[in-house]
Structures are given as C-alpha cells and as structure tokens.
N, C-alpha and C positions, 0 to 999 in steps of 0.2 A: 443544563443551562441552554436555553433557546434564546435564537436572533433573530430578526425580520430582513428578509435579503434585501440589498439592494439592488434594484431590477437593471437598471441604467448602469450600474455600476460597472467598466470594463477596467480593467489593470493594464491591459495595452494602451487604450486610449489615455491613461492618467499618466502613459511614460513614466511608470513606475518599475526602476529598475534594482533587482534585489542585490541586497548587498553582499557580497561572496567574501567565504576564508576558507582557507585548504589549511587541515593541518597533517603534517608526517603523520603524527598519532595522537589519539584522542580517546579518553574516557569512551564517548558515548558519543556522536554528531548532534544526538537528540538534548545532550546534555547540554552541549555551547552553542546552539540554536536558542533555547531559551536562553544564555543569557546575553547572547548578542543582543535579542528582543528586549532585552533590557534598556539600550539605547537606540533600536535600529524598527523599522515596519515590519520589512518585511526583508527575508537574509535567505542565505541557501550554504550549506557549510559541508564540507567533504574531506575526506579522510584516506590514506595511506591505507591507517590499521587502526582499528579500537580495541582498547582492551576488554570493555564490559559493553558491544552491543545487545540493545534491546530488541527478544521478540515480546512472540504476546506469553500470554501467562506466565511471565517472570522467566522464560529460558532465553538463551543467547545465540543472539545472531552470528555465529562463525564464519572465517574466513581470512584467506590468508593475506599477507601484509601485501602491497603491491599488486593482486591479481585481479583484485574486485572493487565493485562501487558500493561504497559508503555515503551515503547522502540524506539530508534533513533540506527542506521546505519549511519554511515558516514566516508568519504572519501576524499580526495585532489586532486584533477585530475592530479597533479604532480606525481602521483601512476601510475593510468589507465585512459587513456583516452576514454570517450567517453558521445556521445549525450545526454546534460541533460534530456531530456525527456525520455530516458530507465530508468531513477531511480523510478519513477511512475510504470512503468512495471514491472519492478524486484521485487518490492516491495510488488506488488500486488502477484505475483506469488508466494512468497517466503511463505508469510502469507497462501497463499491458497495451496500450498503444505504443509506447514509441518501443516497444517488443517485436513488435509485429512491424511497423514500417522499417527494422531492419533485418527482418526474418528472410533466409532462402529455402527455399522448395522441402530442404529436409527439417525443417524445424516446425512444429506445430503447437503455439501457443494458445494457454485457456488460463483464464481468471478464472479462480476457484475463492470461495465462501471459506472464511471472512475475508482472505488478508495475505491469497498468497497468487503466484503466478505460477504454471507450469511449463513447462517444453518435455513433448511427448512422450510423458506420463512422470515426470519427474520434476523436481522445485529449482526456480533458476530464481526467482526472487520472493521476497517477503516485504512487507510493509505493515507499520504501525501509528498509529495517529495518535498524538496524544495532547492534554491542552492544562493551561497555569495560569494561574489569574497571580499577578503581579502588583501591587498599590492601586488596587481596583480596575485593572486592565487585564482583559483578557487575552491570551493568545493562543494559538496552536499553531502544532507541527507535526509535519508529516517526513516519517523514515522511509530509505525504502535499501535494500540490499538487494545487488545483483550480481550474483556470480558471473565473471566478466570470461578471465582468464585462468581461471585454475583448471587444472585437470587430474589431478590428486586431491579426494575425500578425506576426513577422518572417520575412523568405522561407523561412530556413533550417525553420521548423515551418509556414507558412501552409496548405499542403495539407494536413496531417496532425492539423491543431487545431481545438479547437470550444469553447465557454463556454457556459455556463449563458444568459447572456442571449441569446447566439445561438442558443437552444434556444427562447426563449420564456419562460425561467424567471427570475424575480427574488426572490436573496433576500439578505437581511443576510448577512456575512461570519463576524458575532457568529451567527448560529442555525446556520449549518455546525460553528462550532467546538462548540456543545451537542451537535447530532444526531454526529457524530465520536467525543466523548468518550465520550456516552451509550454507543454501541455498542461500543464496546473496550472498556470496563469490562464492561459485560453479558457479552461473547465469553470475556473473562480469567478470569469465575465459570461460565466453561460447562467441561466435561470434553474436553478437548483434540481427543480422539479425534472429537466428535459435530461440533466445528469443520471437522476435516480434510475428514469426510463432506458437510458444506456447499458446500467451497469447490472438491471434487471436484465434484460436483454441477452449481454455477454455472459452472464453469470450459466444461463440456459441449464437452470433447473428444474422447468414443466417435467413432469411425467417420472422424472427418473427416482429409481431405491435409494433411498439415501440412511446413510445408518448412523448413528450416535454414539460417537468411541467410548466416553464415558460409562456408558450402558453394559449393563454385567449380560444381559439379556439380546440374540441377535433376532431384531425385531424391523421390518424394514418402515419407513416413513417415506410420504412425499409432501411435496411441498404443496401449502393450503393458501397460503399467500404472505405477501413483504406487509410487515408493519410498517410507518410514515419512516420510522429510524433505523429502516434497516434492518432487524431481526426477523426473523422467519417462523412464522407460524408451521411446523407440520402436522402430518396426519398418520395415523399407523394404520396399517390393513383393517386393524379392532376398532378406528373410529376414537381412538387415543390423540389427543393433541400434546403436541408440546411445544414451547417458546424456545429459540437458539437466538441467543448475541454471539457475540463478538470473544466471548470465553469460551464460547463452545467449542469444539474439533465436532467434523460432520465427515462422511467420507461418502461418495458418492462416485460416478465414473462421468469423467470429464469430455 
C-alpha cells in the first residue's frame, strides 16, 4: 500500500501531541498501540514487561520486567501520509540517533540491515514496523526495544547482547521514551526522500562481504544497490543477484 507524502507537512508545527499510556505489563505494546489508534492519531505506549513481544519473523523480543524499554509509536495515516515502508527506517534511525546522542567514548554504535541496532559488536536494540487498516483507515507502528539496564542474558541471546548499563551508560527509561518520540516526529516532518538518504548512509554498506544466513552455500555478496522500498539488490563474486527485504537475516561486519 502506497501514500503521497505530504511535503509541508510537519508534526511539531501541527502541535500535535501523542497520546501516552504506560502499562506494568502488556501483551505486546504493538498490540495496544493499534488499539488506542482505534480512538486516538497518534499515541506512544510503553511497558514494564510484555509477555509476547514481537520481533521479525515471528520470534520474541525478550527482556526482563523493569530493566528495559518497551515501546510502540504509532499513527493514522489520516494525520500524514506516507509509504509504509519508511516506518521501518524511521524507526531504525530514531533508535540509533537518540543512541548515540547519549553514547560515551566506550560505546560504538551501528544501525545494521533490516531492523536492528548494535553497540560494539553486539545487539542493544531491535525494531519492528508494522501496519492495520481499521474500517478503511490505515495506521502504523513502530516497536522498538532497548536493553536499558539488564546485565544478566538468557543463554539463548547472552552472546549476542549488551545494555546500556553494560556500556557504562545510565539513564531513566522515561528520557529514552522523550529522545524516541522527539526524533520520529522530527523524521515524519522531514521529506521522505532525504530520510532514505540518511539511513543509506548509516547503514554504510558500499564495498563490504555480506553473506545470506539462510544460504546452505558460504558465498559472499555485495551490495548493487537500495530499491525505492528499501530492499537490497545484491551481487555475488559469480555475477548472481539476489533481492533481501525485511525477512531476510544478512550478516556482514559493521
């Protein structure tokens, strides 16, 4: 489903302010996102602990009750229009800006393809977009999880996780969800186009191996160019293309 952006359109200037709920525990954020959207534009909803968060291809965002941020963005395309596939980019951006404007000397963050963030060499957040059409109304939302304050793994991610305070970094759960909002609203009044160029930019995939988890075969690819929505054309050494969305896992060095 395609939208025509509105160019003029800015969210700060419309003093359009989202409607917030915190709950102890929550299904899913992404779950009572939509259905605040039910009565509401545009909302932002945040959580203790979810029982069943969502990543991508149907596994769960884990994380323990009180240590981390849970949080959903969301919006009615009856506000702003535009291409559901920017809310995956915005999303990604937002997490990984207001990352790095509280980052110290030892933390080195990279937005990595499709949907996740890292702190030096390891996952400190994830983010998922997703979108519902409602009695002819569209909406989407965007998730995003950050490991805040934990510093105890479960095996199934301990290698592959890291937290803010295992950075050295400490901060309220309450100013991630400001610096978050702040910046998706800002991205939402920016020209979509000058986003994409951003997120191409940070992504900083020219040149490098990038390999195809799924692939029984260890064959390296590079990257040939972004299609309009995002997906990635690559190229193998053989002159083999292949198309990656948003399902794919790609593993590459960041």
């Amino acid at each position: 489903m395609m939208f025509i952006w509105r160019k003029n359109c800015n969210l700060q200037d419309m003093n359009l302010e989202p409607k917030y709920k915190h709950h102890a525990q929550v299904n899913s954020t992404n779950d009572a996102a939509f259905e605040m959207l039910k009565e509401n534009d545009c909302i932002v909803v945040t959580a203790d602990f979810q029982n069943n968060g969502r990543g991508r291809n149907k596994k769960k965002w884990l994380g323990n009750k009180n240590e981390n941020l849970f949080y959903t963005f969301g919006i009615n395309h009856q506000i702003i229009e535009i291409p559901v596939y920017m809310f995956q980019i915005i999303g990604g951006l937002a997490a990984f800006y207001s990352l790095n404007s509280i980052k110290k000397n030892s933390a080195n963050f990279r937005l990595k393809y499709p949907n996740d963030v890292y702190a030096n060499g390891k996952k400190i957040a994830g983010i998922i977009s997703e979108s519902n059409v409602n009695q002819g109304n569209c909406s989407s939302i965007i998730g995003i999880g950050i490991n805040n304050k934990q510093v105890e793994f479960s095996d199934e991610i301990a290698e592959n996780a890291i937290s803010l305070i295992l950075l050295g970094i400490e901060i309220n759960t309450s100013d991630l969800v400001e610096l978050l909002t702040d910046n998706i609203i800002k991205m939402l009044g920016m020209n979509y186009n000058e986003i994409f160029e951003l997120w191409k930019v940070e992504l900083n995939l020219n040149n490098k191996e990038i390999k195809i988890i799924s692939e029984d075969k260890n064959e390296n690819y590079y990257l040939k160019n972004f299609l309009e929505d995002g997906r990635l054309i690559l190229i193998s050494e053989n002159g083999d293309e292949r198309i990656i969305n948003n399902g794919d896992s790609i593993r590459y060095k960041l």
